[in-house]
N, C-alpha and C positions, 0 to 999 in steps of 0.2 A: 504494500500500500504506500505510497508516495506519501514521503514527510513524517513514516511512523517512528523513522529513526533518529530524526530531529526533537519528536515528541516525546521522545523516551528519553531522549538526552536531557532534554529540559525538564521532565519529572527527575530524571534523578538527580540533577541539581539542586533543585526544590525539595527532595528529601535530604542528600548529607545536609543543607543549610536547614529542614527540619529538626533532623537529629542533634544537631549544633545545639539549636533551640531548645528542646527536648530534656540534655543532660545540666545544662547552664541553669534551665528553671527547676529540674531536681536539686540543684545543688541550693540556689536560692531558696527554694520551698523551706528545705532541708535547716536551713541557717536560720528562717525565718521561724521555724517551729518548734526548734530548739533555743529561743532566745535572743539570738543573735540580729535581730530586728530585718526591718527592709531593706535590699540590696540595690543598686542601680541595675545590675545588671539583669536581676529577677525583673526590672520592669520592663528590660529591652526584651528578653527572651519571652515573656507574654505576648508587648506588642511586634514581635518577629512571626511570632505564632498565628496571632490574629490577620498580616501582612499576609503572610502564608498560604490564607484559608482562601484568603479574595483571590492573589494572584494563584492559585492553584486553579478554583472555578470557571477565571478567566481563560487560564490554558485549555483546561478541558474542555469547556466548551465551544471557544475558537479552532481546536483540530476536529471535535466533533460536527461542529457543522460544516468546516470545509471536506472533512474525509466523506460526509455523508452525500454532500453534492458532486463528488468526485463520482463515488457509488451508483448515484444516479445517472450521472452522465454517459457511465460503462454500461449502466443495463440497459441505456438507451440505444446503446449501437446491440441489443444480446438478441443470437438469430436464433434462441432455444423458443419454447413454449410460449406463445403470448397470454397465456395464464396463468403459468408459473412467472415471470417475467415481471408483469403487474403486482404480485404478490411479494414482489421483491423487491419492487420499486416501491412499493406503501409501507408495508406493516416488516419487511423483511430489513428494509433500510434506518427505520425507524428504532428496531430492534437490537443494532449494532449500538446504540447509545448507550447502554447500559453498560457493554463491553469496554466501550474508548473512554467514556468519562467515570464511568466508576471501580470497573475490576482492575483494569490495565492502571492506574495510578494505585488503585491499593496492592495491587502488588509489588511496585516499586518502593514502597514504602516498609512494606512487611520485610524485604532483604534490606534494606538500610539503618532503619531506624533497630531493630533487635539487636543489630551487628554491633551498633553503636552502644545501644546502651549497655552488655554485657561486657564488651572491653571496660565500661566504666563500672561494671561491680566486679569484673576481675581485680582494679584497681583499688577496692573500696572494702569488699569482703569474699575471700575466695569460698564461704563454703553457701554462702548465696549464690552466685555468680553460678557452682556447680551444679545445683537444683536449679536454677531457670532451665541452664544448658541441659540437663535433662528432661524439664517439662515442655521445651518451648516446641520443638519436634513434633509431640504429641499433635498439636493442634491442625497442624496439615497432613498428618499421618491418619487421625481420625474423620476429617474434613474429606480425603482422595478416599477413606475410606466407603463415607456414605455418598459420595459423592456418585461413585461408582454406577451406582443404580439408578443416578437421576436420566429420564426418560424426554430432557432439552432437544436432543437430535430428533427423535421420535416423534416431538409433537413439531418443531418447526415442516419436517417432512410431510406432517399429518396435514399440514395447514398449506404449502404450499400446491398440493396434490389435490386440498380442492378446491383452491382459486383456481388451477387449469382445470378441472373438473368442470366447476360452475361456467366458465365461458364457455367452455365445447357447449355445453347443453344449452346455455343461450342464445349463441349462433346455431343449432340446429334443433331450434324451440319449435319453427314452422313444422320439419319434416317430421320430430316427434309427436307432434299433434295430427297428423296427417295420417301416420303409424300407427296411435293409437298408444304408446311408449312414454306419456310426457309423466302419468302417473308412475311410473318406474323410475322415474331419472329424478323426480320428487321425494321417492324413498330413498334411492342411493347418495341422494345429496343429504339428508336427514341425517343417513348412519354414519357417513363420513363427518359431519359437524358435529354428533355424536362423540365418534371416537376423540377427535379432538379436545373436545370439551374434559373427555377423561382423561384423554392425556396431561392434558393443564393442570388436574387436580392434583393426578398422583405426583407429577413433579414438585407441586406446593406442597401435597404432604413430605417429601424428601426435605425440602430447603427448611419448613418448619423443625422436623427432625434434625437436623443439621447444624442449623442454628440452637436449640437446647442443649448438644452435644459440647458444641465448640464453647458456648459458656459456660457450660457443667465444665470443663476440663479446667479450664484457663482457670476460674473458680479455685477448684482443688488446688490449682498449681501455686497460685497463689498465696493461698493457705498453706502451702509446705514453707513456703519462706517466711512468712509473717508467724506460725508458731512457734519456730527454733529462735527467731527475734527475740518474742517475748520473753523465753526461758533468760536468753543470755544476757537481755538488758537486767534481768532479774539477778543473775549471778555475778553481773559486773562486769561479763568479759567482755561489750562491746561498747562501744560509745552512740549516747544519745543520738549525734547528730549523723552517726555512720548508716544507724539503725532507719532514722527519718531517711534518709537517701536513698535506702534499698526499700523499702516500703514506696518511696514515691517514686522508681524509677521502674521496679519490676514489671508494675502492671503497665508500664508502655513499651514492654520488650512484647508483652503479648497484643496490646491492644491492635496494632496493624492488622497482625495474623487473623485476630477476628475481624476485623471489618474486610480483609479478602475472602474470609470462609462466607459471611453474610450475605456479601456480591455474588459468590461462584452462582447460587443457584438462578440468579434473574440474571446475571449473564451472558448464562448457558446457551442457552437459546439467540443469544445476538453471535456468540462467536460461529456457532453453527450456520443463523445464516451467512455471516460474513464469508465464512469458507466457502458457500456454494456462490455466492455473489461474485466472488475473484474466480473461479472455477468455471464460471461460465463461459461457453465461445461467444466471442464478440466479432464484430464486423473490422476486420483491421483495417487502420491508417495506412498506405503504403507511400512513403515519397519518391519510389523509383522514378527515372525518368527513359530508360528507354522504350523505345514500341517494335513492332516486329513486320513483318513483310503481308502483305494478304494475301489469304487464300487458306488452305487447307494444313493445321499447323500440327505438326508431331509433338507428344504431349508423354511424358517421360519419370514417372513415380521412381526417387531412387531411394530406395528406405524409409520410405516417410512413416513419421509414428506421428500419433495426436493424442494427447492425454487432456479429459477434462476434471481436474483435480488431480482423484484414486480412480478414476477411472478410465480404461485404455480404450479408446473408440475405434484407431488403426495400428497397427502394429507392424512396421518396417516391409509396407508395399513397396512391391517392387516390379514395376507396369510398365508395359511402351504398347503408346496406342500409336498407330503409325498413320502419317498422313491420311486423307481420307476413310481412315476404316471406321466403322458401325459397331461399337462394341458395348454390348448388355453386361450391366450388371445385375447378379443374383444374388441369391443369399438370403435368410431370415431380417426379419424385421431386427432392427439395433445391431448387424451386424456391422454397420460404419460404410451404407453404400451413401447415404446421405451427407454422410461428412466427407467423404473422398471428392463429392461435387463441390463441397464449401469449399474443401481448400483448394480445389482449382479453379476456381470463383476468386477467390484470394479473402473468403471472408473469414476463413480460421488459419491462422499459424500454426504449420507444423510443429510438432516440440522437438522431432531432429530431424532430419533427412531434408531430401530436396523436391521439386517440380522445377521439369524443366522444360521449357517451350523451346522448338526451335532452337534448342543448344544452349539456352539464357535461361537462368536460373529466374522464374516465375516474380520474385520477392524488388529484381531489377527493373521488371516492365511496369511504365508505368498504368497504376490502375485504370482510369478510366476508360484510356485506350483499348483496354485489355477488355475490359466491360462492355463497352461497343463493338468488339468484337465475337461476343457469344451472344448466340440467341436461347434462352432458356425460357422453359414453361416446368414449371416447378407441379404439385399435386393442389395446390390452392392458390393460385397468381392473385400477387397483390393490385388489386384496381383500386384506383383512386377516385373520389367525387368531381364527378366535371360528364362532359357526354360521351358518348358510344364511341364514334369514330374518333374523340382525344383517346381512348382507353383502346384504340383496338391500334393505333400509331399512322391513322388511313387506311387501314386496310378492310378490302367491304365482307362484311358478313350477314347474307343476303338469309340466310337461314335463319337467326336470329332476329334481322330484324321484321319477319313479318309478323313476330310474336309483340311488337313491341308499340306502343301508340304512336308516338313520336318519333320512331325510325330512328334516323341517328342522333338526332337533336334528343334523344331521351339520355335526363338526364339519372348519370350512377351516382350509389351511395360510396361513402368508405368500403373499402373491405368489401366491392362488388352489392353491395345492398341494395334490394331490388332486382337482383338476378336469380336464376336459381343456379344451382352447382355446375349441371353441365353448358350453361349459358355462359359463366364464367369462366370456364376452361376453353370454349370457342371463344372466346375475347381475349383469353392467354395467348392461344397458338397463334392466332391472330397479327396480336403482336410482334410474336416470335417469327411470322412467316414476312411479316414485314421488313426483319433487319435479313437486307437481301446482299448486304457485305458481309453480314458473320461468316466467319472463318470454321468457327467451333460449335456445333449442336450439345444442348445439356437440357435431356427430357428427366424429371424426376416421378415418375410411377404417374403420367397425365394422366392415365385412364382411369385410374383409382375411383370408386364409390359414384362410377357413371354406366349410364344404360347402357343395352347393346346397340342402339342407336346412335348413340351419343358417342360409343368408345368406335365407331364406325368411320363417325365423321373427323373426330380427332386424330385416327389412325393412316386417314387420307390425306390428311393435312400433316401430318408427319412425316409419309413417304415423298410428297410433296418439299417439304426442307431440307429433307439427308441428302440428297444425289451432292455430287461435288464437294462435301465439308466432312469432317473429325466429326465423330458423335459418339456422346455418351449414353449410356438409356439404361436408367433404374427399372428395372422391370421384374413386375411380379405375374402376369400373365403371360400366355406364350404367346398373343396376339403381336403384344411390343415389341417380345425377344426375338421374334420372327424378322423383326427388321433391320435386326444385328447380322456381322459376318462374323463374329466370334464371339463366346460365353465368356466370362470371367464369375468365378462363384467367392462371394466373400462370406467369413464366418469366423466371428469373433474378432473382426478386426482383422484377418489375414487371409489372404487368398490359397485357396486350394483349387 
């Protein structure tokens, strides 16, 4: 995350100059309770303290809102789920607050501030010093313990699964009404907000758990140093104001430790989303500048892997589609035929290996260029609001429109609104049939949840684009793979 290491540097600034604070007002306390009246320096180390608190909120929340708009900016280019997506952008983004401005500082402080103060009862009374150093442990040892079984990943998972949930079902609320289906997609939204809901509980019961734990310990620990105290100030072997020192410094070797055990379990749940929020593919920046020759371009996979996060989507392909050839991809759903098109699209970054056009390393061409040079029709083409013939690039589709009032003047919603599915995939191709310089064909499964009608006419218009270009063709029926001259089967990310 950009600037977290600036922010970490600056927290732990803020704590040594805490800690500073910390052992200077024990010593003052210490002076002052034993006698020895008010200190100047007891009054700087309060108002350091107080200094502290502001300038600490002010850091926090100044990287918090800029890391959060950073956040948003990246799910804005993210080409995954547009309802997990949304889910990430609202409540997922929102969620990492708790992580940046409250765990992530107290745990800067929980390594600082202990370190600090123990050097200073190593100096002050060695067989105190050795009981914190024994108890202080506990508190994150018991904390990882219970901690174990909080169910944070689980319920963020649970939550963003049905925000893409809920939009499938709202963008296809007509056809389920039409089906007869809507009352079913009303129960499986119920159980899923359901499960949720219990997910949220049981993790509050953990952090409540968790929290009595961590105070119960600290509690006792505390007590082991302040009994052996009492005996010794009673027998005379320790001195009044050594005793006031280790009483008022102990319980701030622990108090850090609790206020990070407090934090873990609210969180939980922001670091979880954080990690998938960075883990997402996004649409990359390219500033390449060269471009390449027209016509029919050789297109050259030389180990390429993709990792999203922990998980492997391609795993060290290694392809040569050669000029002009027609080649189908196969394979199970999530075997990574979809992301082999991203990144030769240039929207995802390989994590190592290369694509290479025409002998030039994919990553040197510049984008746009490269973009005008494919014609793709993806399984849902994105249309825009504006009219037919803007959405179709000019090109006529005479089939289409005698369904339509307005003919071309009729105007689309977002996201084809107003059409029906196969109407919108004869506006893709469309399009796609229109860029008559592409070089490069990228069909992604067009036919997909269309009639036999419908996958007739797309299928015409497809054999219509391949003659003379490179084509790609995700294909799960044999109708598309038919119009390949060679299979490639992917699965698990590697070809076999």
């Amino acid at each position: 995350m950009p600037g977290l290491r600036g922010y970490l540097t600056a927290l732990a600034v803020l704590g040594v100059i805490a800690a500073g604070a910390v052992l200077v007002q024990a010593d003052g306390l210490a002076t002052l309770l034993t006698g020895g009246g008010v200190s100047v320096a007891l009054f700087v180390a309060v108002g350091t303290r107080l200094l502290l608190v502001v300038a600490h909120g002010l850091l926090t929340n100044h990287f918090a809102a800029s890391a959060q708009a950073a956040l948003r900016r990246r799910l804005l280019d993210a080409t995954g789920d547009p309802g997990v997506t949304a889910a990430r952008i609202t409540q997922g983004v929102d969620t990492t607050s708790t992580y940046l401005t409250g765990y992530l500082p107290a745990m800067v402080l929980s390594v600082v501030v202990p370190i600090a103060a123990l050097a200073r009862l190593f100096t002050a009374d060695l067989a105190s010093a050795l009981i914190v150093t024994a108890t202080v442990p506990l508190i994150p040892l018991f904390g990882a313990l219970i901690g174990a079984h909080t169910k944070a990943r689980t319920q963020w998972t649970l939550l963003t699964r049905l925000g893409g949930h809920f939009l499938d079902v709202v963008r296809g609320l007509p056809t389920l009404k039409l089906f007869g289906r809507a009352q079913a997609q009303t129960r499986i939204v119920r159980e899923m907000a359901d499960a949720h809901a219990d997910a949220t509980i049981r993790t509050l019961k953990v952090a409540f758990l968790s929290a009595l734990v961590l105070e119960l310990v600290a509690t006792l620990s505390i007590a082991l140093v302040a009994v052996p105290i009492g005996f010794r100030l009673l027998s005379g072997s320790m001195t009044a104001h050594t005793a006031m020192l280790v009483l008022v410094l102990a319980p701030e070797a622990y108090l850090p430790l609790r206020a990070a055990g407090a934090k873990f379990h609210a969180a939980a749940e922001g670091l979880a989303a954080l990690k998938e929020i960075l883990s997402a593919p996004t649409v990359i920046r390219r500033s390449g500048t060269q471009t390449r020759r027209l016509g029919p371009p050789e297109v050259v996979f030389d180990r390429v892997s993709v990792h999203y996060g922990e998980t492997c989507a391609l795993s060290e392909v290694d392809l040569t589609i050669h000029p002009g050839e027609h080649l189908a991809l196969a394979g199970p759903s999530g075997s990574g035929k979809s992301t082999l098109l991203a990144v030769l699209l240039g929207f995802v970054e390989p994590t190592s290996g290369r694509v290479l056009v025409d002998g030039v390393d994919l990553r040197a061409l510049d984008h746009s260029s490269w973009l005008h040079d494919i014609a793709w029709l993806s399984q849902r083409p994105t249309l825009f609001r504006g009219t037919l013939l803007e959405n179709t690039g000019g090109r006529r589709v005479d089939d289409i429109v005698t369904d339509l009032p307005d003919g071309y003047a009729t105007q689309i919603g977002e996201l084809g609104a107003g059409l029906s599915a196969g109407q919108r995939q004869r506006v893709g191709l469309a399009r796609a049939l229109s860029r008559t310089e592409a070089g490069l064909v990228l069909l992604d499964e067009p036919t997909a949840r269309l009639d036999a009608g419908t996958e007739a006419t797309v299928l015409a218009g497809a054999r219509e684009l391949l003659p003379g270009r490179t084509a790609v063709l995700v294909a799960h029926r044999p109708a598309l793979a038919a119009l390949a001259s060679r299979t490639v089967v992917l699965n698990h990310g590697v070809t076999v």
